[in-house]
KEKE-3310 file (N, C-alpha, C; in steps of 0.2 Angstrom, whole numbers, plus 5000, padded with zeros to 4 digits):
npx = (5004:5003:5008:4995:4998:5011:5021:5030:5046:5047:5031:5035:5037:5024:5026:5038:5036:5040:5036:5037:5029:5015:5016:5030:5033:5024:5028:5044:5045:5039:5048:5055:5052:5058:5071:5069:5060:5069:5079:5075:5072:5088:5092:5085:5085:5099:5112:5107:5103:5092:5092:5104:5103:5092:5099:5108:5100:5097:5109:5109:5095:5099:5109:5104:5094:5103:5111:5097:5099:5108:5104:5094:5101:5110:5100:5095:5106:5108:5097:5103:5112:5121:5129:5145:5151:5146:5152:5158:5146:5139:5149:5150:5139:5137:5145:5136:5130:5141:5147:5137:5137:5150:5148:5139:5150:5160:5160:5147:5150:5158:5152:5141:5142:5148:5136:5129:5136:5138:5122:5123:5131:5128:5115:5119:5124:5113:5107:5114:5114:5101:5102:5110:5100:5100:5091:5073:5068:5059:5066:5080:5078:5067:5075:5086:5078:5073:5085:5090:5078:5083:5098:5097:5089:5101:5109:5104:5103:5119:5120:5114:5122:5134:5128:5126:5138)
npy = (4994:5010:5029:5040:5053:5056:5069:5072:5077:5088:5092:5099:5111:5121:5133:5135:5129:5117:5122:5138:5153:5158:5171:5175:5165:5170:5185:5181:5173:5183:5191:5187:5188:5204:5196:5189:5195:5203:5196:5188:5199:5205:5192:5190:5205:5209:5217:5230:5245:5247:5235:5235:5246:5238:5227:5233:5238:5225:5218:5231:5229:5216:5220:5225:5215:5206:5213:5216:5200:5201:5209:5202:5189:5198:5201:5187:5184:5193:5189:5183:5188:5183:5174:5167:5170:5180:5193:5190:5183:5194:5203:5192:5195:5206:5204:5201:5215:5221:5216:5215:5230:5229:5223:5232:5240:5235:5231:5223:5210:5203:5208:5201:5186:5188:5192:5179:5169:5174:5174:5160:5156:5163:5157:5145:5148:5150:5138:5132:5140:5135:5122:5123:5126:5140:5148:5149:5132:5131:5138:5137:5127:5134:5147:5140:5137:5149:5154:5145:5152:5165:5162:5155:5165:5175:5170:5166:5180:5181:5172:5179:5189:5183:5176:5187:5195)
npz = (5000:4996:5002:5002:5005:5005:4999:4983:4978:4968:4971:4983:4984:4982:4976:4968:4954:4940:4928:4919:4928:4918:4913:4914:4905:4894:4893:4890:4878:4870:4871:4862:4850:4841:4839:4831:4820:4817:4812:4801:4791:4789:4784:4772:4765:4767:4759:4757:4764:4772:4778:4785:4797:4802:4809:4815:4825:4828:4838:4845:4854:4857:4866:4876:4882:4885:4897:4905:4910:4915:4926:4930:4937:4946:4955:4960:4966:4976:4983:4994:5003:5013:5007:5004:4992:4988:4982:4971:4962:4961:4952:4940:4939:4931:4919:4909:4903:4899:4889:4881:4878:4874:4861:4854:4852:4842:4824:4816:4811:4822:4833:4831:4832:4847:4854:4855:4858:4870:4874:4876:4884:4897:4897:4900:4913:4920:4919:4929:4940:4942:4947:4956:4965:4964:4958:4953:4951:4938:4930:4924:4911:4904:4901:4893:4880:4878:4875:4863:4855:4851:4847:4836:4828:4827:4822:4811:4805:4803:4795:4785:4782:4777:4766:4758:4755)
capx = (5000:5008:5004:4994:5000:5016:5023:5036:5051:5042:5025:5036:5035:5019:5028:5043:5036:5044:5034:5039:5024:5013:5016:5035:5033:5023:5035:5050:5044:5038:5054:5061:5050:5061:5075:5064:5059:5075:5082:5071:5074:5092:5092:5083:5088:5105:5116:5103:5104:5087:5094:5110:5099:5091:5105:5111:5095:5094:5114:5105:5092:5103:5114:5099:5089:5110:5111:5092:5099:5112:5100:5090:5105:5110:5093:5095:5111:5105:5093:5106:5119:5128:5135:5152:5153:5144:5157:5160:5141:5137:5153:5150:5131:5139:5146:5131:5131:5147:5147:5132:5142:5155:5144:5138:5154:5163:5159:5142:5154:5160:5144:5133:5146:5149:5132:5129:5141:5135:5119:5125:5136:5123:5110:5123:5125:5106:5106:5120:5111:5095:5106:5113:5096:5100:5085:5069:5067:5059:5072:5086:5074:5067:5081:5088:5071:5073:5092:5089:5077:5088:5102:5094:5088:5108:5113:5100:5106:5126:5122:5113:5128:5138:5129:5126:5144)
capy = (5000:5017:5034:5043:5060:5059:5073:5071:5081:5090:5097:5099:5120:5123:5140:5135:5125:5114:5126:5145:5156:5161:5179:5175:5163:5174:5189:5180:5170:5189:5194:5184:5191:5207:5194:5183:5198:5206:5190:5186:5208:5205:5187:5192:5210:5213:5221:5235:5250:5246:5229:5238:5247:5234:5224:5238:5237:5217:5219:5235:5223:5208:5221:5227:5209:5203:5220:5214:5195:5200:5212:5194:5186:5201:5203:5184:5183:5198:5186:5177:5192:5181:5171:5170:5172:5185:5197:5183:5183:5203:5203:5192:5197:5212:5205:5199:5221:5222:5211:5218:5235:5227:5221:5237:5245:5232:5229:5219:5204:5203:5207:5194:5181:5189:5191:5173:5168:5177:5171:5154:5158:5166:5152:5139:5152:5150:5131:5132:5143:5134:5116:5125:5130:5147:5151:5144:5125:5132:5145:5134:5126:5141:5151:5136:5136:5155:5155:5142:5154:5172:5162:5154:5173:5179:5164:5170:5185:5180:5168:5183:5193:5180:5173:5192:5203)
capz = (5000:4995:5007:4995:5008:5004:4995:4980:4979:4963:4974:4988:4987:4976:4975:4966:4950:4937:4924:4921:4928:4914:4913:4912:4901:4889:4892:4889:4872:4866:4869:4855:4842:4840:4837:4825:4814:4815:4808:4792:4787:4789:4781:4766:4762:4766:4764:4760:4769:4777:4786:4791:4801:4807:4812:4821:4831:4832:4841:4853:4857:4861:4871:4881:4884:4890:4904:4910:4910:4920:4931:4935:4941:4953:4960:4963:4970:4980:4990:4998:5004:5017:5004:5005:4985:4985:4979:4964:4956:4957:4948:4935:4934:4927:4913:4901:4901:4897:4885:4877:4877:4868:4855:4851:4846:4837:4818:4817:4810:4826:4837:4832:4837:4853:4854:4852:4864:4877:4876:4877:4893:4901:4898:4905:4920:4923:4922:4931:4946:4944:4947:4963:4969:4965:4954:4953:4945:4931:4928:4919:4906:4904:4897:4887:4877:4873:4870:4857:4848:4849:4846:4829:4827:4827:4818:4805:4802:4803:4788:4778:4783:4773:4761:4755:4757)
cpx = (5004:5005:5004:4996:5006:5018:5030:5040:5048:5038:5029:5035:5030:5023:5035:5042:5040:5042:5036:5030:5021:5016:5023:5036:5031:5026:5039:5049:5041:5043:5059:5059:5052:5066:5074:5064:5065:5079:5080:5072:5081:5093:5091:5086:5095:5108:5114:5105:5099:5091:5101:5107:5096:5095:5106:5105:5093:5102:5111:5100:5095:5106:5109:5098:5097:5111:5105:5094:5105:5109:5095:5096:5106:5106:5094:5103:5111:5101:5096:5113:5123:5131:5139:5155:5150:5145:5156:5155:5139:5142:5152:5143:5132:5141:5145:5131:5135:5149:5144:5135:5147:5152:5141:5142:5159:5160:5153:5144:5157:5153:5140:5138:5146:5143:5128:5133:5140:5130:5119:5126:5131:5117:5113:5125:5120:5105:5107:5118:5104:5097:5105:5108:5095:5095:5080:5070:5066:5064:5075:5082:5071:5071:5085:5084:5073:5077:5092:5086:5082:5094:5101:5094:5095:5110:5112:5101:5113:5124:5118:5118:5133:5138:5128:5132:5147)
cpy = (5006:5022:5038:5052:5061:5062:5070:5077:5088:5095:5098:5107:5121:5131:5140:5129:5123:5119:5132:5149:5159:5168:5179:5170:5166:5179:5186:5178:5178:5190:5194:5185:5196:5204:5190:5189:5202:5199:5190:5194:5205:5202:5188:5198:5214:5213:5228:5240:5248:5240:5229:5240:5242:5229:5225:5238:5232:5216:5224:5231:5218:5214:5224:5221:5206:5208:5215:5206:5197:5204:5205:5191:5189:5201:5193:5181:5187:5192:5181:5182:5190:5177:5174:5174:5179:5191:5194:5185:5190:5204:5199:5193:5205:5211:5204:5208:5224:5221:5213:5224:5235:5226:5227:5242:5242:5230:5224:5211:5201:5203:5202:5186:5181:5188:5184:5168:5169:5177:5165:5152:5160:5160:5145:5142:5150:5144:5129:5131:5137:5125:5117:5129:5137:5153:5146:5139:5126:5136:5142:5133:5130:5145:5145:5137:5143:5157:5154:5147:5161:5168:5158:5159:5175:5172:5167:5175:5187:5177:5175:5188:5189:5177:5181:5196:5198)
cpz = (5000:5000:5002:4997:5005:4997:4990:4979:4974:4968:4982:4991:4982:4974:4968:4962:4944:4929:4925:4923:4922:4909:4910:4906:4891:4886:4886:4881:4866:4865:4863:4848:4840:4837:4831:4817:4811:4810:4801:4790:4785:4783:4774:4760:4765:4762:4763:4766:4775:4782:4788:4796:4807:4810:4818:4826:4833:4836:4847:4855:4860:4869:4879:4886:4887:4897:4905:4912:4916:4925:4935:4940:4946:4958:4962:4967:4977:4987:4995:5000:5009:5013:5003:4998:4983:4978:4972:4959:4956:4955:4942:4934:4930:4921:4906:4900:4898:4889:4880:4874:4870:4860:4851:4846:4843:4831:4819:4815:4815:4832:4837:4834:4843:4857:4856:4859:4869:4881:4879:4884:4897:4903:4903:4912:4923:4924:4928:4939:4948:4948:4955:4969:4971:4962:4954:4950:4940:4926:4920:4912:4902:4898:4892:4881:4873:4870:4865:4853:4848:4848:4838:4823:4825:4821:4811:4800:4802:4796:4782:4777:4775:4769:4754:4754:4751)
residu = (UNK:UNK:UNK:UNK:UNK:UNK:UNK:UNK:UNK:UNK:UNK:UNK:UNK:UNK:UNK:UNK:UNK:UNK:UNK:UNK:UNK:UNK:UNK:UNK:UNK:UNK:UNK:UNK:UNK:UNK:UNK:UNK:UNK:UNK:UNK:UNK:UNK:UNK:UNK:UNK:UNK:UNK:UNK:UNK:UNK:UNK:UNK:UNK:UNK:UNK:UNK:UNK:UNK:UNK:UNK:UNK:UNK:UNK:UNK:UNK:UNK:UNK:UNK:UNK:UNK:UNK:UNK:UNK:UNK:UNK:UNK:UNK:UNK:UNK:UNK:UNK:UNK:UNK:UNK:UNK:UNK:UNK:UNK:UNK:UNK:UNK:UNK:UNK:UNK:UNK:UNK:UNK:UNK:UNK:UNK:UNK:UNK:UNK:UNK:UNK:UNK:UNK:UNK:UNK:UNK:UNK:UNK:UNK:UNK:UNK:UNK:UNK:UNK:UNK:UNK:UNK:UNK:UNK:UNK:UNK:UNK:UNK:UNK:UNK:UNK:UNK:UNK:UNK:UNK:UNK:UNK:UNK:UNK:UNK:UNK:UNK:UNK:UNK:UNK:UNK:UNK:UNK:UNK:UNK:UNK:UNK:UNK:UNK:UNK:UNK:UNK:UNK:UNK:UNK:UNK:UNK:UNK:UNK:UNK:UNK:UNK:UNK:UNK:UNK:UNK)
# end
């Protein structure tokens, strides 16, 4: 006979689901349509003046949505300010910003790699954290999901970089 009380490791905080909360879930997957559309302009019509343009605003976009990726992490290393690391992760939660930064003022042949990159690094952070019980359970999975499409999106428009110049 099993004890139909007992709780699994799974429902053990209703608060901290395996699923992302709606809201953040619909957010976050908006988020990537800026990268999507910027992709297929690019893709299609570069090297046009018009998807230099937008490049240049699907690179500002990345360098923005990297600062607010690394503003999640501070606010979450934040809720634990006796860690002894502390010092450690509000120092590298500074450097998807930086990062970003960088991406803006190097050649866009070079930005969308970095770009790229930094999402990558970033998502692997977030596993990383959500592993070490440092972000919700949904979290990691989460941002894997939406990597894959922004980094699809830069891929997209690296290959129309290349297959056009």
């Amino acid at each position: 006979m099993t004890d139909d009380t007992a709780q699994t490791p799974a429902a053990a905080d209703p608060r901290d689901p395996l699923d992302p909360p709606r809201a953040a879930a619909l957010l976050g997957y908006a988020g990537a349509i800026p990268f999507i559309t910027a992709a297929v302009i690019v893709f299609f019509l570069y090297p046009r003046d018009e998807a230099q343009t937008v490049l240049a605003i699907q690179i500002g976009y990345g360098a923005v949505i990297l600062s607010f990726l690394g503003g999640i992490r501070w606010a979450l290393a934040m809720l634990f300010p006796e860690d002894e690391a502390l010092l450690k992760k509000l120092a590298l939660s500074t450097l998807p910003a930086l990062t970003g930064w960088v991406a803006l003022i190097v050649p866009p042949a070079w930005g969308l790699p970095l770009l790229i990159v930094a999402f990558w690094a970033q998502a692997s952070s977030d596993v990383a954290a959500t592993k070490r019980n440092q972000a919700p359970r949904w979290y990691g999975g989460y941002r894997v999901r939406i990597t894959i499409l922004v980094v699809a999106a830069l891929l997209l428009s690296a290959a129309g970089m290349l297959l056009r110049s």
